[in-house]
C-alpha positions as CSV (number, residue, x, y, z in Angstrom):
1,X,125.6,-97.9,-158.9
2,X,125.2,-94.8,-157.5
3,X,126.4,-91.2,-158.7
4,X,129.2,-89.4,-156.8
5,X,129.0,-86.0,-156.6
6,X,131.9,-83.6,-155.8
7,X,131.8,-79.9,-154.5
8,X,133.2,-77.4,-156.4
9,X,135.7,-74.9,-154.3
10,X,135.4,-71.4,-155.9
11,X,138.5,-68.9,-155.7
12,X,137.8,-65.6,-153.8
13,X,141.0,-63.2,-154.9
14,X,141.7,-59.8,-152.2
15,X,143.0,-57.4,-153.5
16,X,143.8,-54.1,-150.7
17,X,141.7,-51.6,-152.3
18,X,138.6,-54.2,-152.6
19,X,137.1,-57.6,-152.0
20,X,135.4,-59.6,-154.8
21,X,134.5,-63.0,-156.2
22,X,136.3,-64.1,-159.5
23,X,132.8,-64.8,-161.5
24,X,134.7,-67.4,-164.0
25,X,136.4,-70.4,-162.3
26,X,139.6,-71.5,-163.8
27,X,138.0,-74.6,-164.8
28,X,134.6,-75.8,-165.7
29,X,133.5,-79.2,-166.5
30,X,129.5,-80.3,-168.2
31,X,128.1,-83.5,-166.4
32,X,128.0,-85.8,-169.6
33,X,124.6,-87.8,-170.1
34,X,124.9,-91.4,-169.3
35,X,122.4,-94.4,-170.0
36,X,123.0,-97.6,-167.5
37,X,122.1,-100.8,-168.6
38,X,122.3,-104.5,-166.8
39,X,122.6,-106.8,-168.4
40,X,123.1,-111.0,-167.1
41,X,127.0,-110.2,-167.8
42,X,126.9,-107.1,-165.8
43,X,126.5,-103.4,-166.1
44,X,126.8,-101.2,-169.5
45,X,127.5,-97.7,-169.1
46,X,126.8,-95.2,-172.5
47,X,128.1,-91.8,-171.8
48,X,127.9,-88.8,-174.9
49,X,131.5,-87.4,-174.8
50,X,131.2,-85.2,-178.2
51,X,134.7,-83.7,-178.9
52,X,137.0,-86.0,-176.7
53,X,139.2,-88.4,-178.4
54,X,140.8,-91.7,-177.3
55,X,143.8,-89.8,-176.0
56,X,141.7,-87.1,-173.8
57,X,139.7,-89.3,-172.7
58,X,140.4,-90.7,-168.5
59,X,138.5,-93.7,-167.6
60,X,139.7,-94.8,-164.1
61,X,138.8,-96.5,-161.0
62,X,139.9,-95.8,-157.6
63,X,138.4,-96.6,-154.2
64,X,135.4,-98.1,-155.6
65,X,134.5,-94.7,-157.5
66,X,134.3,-95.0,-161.5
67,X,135.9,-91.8,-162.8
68,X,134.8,-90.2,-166.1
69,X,137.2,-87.8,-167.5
70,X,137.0,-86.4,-171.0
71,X,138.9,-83.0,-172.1
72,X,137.6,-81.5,-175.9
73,X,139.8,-79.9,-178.2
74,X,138.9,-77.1,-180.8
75,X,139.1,-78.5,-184.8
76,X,140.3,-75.8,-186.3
77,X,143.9,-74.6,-186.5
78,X,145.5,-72.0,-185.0
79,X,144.5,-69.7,-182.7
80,X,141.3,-68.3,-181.6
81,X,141.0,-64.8,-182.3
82,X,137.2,-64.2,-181.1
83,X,134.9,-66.7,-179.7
84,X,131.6,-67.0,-178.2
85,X,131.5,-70.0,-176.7
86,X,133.9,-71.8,-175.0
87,X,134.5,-75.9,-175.2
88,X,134.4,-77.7,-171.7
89,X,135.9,-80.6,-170.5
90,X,133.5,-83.6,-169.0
91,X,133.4,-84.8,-165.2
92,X,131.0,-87.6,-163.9
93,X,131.3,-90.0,-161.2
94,X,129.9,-93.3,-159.7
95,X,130.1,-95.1,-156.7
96,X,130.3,-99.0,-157.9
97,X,128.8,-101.6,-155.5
98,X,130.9,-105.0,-154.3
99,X,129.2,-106.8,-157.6
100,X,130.8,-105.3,-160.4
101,X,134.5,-107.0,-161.4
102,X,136.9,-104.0,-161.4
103,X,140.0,-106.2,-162.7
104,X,137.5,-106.7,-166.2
105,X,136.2,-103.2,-166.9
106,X,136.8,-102.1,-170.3
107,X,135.3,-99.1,-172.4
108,X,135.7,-98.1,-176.1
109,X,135.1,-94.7,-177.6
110,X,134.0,-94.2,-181.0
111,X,132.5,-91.1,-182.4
112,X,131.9,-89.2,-179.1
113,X,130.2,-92.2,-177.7
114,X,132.2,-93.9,-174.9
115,X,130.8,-97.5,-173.7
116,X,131.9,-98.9,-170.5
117,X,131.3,-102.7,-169.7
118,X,131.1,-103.5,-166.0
119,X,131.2,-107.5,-165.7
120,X,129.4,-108.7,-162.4
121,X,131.6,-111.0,-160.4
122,X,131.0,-114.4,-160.6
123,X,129.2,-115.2,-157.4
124,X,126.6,-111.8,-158.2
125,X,125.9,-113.9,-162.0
126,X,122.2,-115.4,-161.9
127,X,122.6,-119.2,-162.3
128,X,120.0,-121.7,-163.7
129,X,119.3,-124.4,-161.4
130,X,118.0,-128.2,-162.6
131,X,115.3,-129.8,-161.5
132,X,115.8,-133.6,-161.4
133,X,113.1,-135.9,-161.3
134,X,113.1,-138.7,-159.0
């Protein structure tokens, strides 16, 4: 399994008078950490997603890429009147090889901690040969 990386476009506005860079793209997304385990059953994928609940969170699969998408929300009511820090969303992709089985992916999210299982098809499982004795 391989990470897919995409390149980011930035905006260049014109106005007549002068030309400049926008310094703050519309929107900004943190690579999450992830930890990849195999396991006999197949791959486990543990990404850190602090702030994104089951709702906001976009787990998806398309074209053999496995999609991470995770958007945080603010706790507290109301408006922001002054901040220092912004919350940003979360972006990662994979590239998935021809032995994971993408009709039995599943993931679960609890506490900011989603896991993905990716079972191996069944012809990429090890299997345990006997030896008979003649």
């Amino acid at each position: 399994m391989a990470e897919r990386t995409i390149p980011v476009t930035t905006t260049v506005k014109t106005t007549e008078a002068s030309t400049r860079e926008e310094t703050r793209q519309e929107e900004r997304y943190l690579t999450p950490p992830v930890d990849i385990y195999e396991t006999q059953e197949g791959l486990v994928v543990i990404a850190d997603l602090p702030g994104v609940s089951k709702e906001n969170a976009d787990i998806r699969v398309d074209n053999n890429v496995l999609t991470i998408q995770g958007k945080t929300q603010h706790l507290a009511p109301g408006n922001p009147v002054y901040t220092e820090y912004t919350l940003l969303n979360f972006f990662r992709q994979f590239q998935l090889s021809e032995i994971v089985d993408q009709e039995k992916i599943s993931a679960d999210l609890k506490n900011g901690t989603l896991v993905i299982h990716l079972p191996k098809v069944e012809k990429a499982k090890p299997k345990r040969i006997t030896v008979n004795v003649a």
